[in-house]
C-alpha positions, 0 to 999 in steps of 0.5 A, spaced: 672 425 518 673 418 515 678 417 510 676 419 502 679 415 496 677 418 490 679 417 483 680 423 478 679 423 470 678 429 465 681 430 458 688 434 457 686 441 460 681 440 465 684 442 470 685 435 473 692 437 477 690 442 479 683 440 483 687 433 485 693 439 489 687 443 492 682 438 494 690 435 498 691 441 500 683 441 504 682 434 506 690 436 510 688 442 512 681 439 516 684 432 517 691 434 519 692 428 523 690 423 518 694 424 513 694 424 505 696 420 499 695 422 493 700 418 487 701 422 481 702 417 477 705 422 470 711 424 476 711 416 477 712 415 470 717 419 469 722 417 475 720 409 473 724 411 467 730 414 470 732 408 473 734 405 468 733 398 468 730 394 462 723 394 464 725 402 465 728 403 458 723 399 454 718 403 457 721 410 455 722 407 448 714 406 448 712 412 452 717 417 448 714 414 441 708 416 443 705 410 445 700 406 451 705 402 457 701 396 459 697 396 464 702 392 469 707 398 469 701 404 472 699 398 476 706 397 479 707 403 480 702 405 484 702 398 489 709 400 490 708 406 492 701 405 497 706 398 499 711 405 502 706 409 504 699 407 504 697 403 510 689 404 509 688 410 514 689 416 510 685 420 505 687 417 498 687 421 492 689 418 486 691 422 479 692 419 472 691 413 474 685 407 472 687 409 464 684 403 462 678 397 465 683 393 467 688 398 470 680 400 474 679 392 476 686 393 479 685 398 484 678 396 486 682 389 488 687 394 492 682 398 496 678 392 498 684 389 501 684 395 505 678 394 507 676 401 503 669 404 503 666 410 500 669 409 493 669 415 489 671 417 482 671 425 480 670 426 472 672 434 470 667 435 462 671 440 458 669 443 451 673 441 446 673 449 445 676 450 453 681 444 453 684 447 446 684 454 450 687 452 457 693 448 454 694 454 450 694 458 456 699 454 458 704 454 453 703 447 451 701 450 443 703 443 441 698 439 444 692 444 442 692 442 435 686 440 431 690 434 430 693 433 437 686 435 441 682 431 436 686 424 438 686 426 445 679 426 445 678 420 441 683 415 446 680 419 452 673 415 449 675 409 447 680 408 454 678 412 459 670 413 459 671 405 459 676 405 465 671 410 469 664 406 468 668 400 469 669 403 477 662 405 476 659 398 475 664 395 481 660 400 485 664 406 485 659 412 486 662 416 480 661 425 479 660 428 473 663 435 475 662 441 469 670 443 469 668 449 466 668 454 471 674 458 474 678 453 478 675 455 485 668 454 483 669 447 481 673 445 487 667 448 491 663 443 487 667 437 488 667 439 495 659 438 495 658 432 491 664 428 496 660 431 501 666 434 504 663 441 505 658 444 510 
């Protein structure tokens, strides 16, 4: 099998989390010797800011605000971490990453340094109607406001569809997978539109 790197996106609620943990838990189990790589870069994020440097403390106080980091902080992150544990043979997953156009040049030039081919992006489609439902599911009522949801919606479109057709324009073959079936079904498309599955 030769080694996948694929992006995922997807509104809060879509199921991104979850399909990137299962689509790992295959390429481990049919690849067992390659090995994967799956940064998540919410988990980096919060370490980042335990650290307690000044870089670290200044970006608490924007994502505590409820604010956007700039795009070198994602980016470092990520570069420090494939720099520890990446060495361009494993199967890369990446998670909340390429949030923005210049986050998506960043890693394009990153997967080039390491010689990457078959570059992929997933994008989950959600309903604003099933993305309200799941993050209730969840407990996270907070976040399924009409208010809330209604921002989310909006700088998903102003940030992160750019982000992806960014990839899509760099030669990135981009998915679009209808997040709204059960969790099983939709792992199974991903799995054929990667063309992993038999």
């Amino acid at each position: 099998m030769d080694p996948v790197t694929v992006a995922f996106f997807g509104i809060s609620g879509s199921g991104k989390g979850t399909q990137c943990v299962l689509l790992e838990d295959y390429l481990k189990e049919k690849d067992p010797v390659r090995g994967v790589v799956r940064p998540e870069m919410g988990d980096l994020l919060r370490k980042f800011m335990r650290s307690g440097t000044s870089l670290a403390k200044a970006t608490g106080e924007i994502v505590n605000s409820g604010g956007l980091v700039p795009s070198f902080i994602p980016i470092y992150m990520l570069a420090g971490v494939l720099n520890d544990t990446f060495d361009g043979a494993q199967h890369l997953i990446l998670d909340g990453t390429c949030r923005r156009p210049d986050q998506s040049r960043a890693v394009d030039d990153m997967m080039k340094l390491w010689k990457r081919k078959n570059l992929q992006a997933i994008v989950l489609t959600l309903s604003r109607e099933s993305a309200k439902k799941r993050l209730i599911a969840r407990g996270r009522v907070d976040d399924a406001t009409d208010e809330a949801l209604a921002s989310r919606f909006a700088w998903y479109e102003e940030h992160v569809v750019p982000s992806f057709e960014e990839l899509r324009a760099l030669g990135w073959i981009v998915h679009e997978v209808d997040g709204e079936p059960d969790v099983e079904t939709t792992h199974k498309r991903i799995l054929a539109v990667l063309g992993l599955s038999k």
